[in-house]
N, C-alpha and C positions, 0 to 999 in steps of 0.2 A: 563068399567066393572072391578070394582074392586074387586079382590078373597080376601076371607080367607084364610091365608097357612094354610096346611093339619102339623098335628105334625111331623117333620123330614124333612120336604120343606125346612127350612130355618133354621137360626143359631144365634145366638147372644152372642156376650163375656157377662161376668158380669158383667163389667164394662159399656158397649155399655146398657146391660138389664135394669141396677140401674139407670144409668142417663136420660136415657126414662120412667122411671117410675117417677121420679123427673118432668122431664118435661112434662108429663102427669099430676100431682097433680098441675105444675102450671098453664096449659092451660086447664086444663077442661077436660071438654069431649070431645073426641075425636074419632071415635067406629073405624077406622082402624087401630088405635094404641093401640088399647085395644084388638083388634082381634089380632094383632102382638103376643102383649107380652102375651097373655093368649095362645097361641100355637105354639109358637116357642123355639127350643130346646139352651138351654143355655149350656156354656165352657168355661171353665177360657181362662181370654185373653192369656195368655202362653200358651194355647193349642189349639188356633184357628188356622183353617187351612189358607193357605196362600190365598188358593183360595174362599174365601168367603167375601163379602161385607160387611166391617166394616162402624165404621163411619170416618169421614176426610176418606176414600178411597179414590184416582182418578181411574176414572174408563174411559174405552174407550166402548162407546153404539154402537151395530151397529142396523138399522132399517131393519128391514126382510124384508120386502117389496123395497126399495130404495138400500139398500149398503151402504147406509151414515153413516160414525161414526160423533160421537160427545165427546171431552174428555169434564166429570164434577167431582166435585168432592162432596162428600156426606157431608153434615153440620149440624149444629145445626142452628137453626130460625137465630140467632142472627147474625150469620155470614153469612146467606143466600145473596149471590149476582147473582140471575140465567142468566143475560146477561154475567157475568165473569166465568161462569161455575159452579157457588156455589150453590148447588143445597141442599134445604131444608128437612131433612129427613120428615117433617111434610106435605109436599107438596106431592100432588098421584105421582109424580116420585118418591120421594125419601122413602115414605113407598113402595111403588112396588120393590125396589132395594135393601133394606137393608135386611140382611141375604142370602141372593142369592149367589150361587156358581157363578163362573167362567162359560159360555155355558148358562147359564140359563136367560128364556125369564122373563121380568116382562110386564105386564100390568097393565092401568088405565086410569081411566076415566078421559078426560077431559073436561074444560067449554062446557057446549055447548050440552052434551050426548056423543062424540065423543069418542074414543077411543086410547090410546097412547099403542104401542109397541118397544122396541126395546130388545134385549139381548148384556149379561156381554159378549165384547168380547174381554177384558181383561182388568186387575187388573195393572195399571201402580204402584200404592202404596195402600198398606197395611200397617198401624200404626204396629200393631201385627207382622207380618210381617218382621218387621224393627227393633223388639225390641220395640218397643216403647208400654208401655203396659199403658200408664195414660192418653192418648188425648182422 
């Protein structure tokens, strides 16, 4: 089950905004990255909160159900490796993830009709975060 974020659910630098739009004009159509970026609240990367799901994050998932975390880290296609933790922002995890506070659950659908859960239960790195205002 894959949601629409509601306007103010989620968050995105201008930086993180532009280069999903780039990579939008180069992969096509895409309709959960179009639902993304057509209602989610943009902020200069100097002003994004610490606590929010950039891209390159690592993040640590826990499973509501299980207790299990998993550390990944948020990517562009290109560097997507998800056995190494490289998790693809174009993949239903990683559109469920990005913009997400710190606490907050994502869902999505996986192969199959299934359904994927887990929540940010914390931000090991943030680019923004770090200074780093260009990855």
């Amino acid at each position: 089950m894959s949601t629409t974020p509601l306007p103010g659910e989620r968050m995105l630098t201008e930086l993180d905004h532009a280069r999903l739009v780039k990579l939008l004009d180069k992969t096509g159509h895409h309709p959960a990255l179009e639902a993304l970026l057509a209602s989610t609240d943009v902020t200069r990367s100097r002003e994004a909160p610490p606590d929010i799901v950039t891209m390159n994050s690592q993040l640590m998932l826990e499973d509501p159900r299980s207790g299990e975390r998993r550390k990944l880290t948020l990517c562009y296609p290109l560097d997507a490796d998800p056995a190494a933790g490289f998790i693809s922002v174009l993949s239903p995890v990683g559109i469920a993830l990005i913009g997400l506070r710190l606490g907050a659950t994502a869902t999505w659908s996986l192969p199959g009709g299934a359904e994927g859960v887990a929540r940010v239960a914390e931000i090991l790195f943030q680019p923004e975060a770090s200074g780093d205002y260009t990855t």
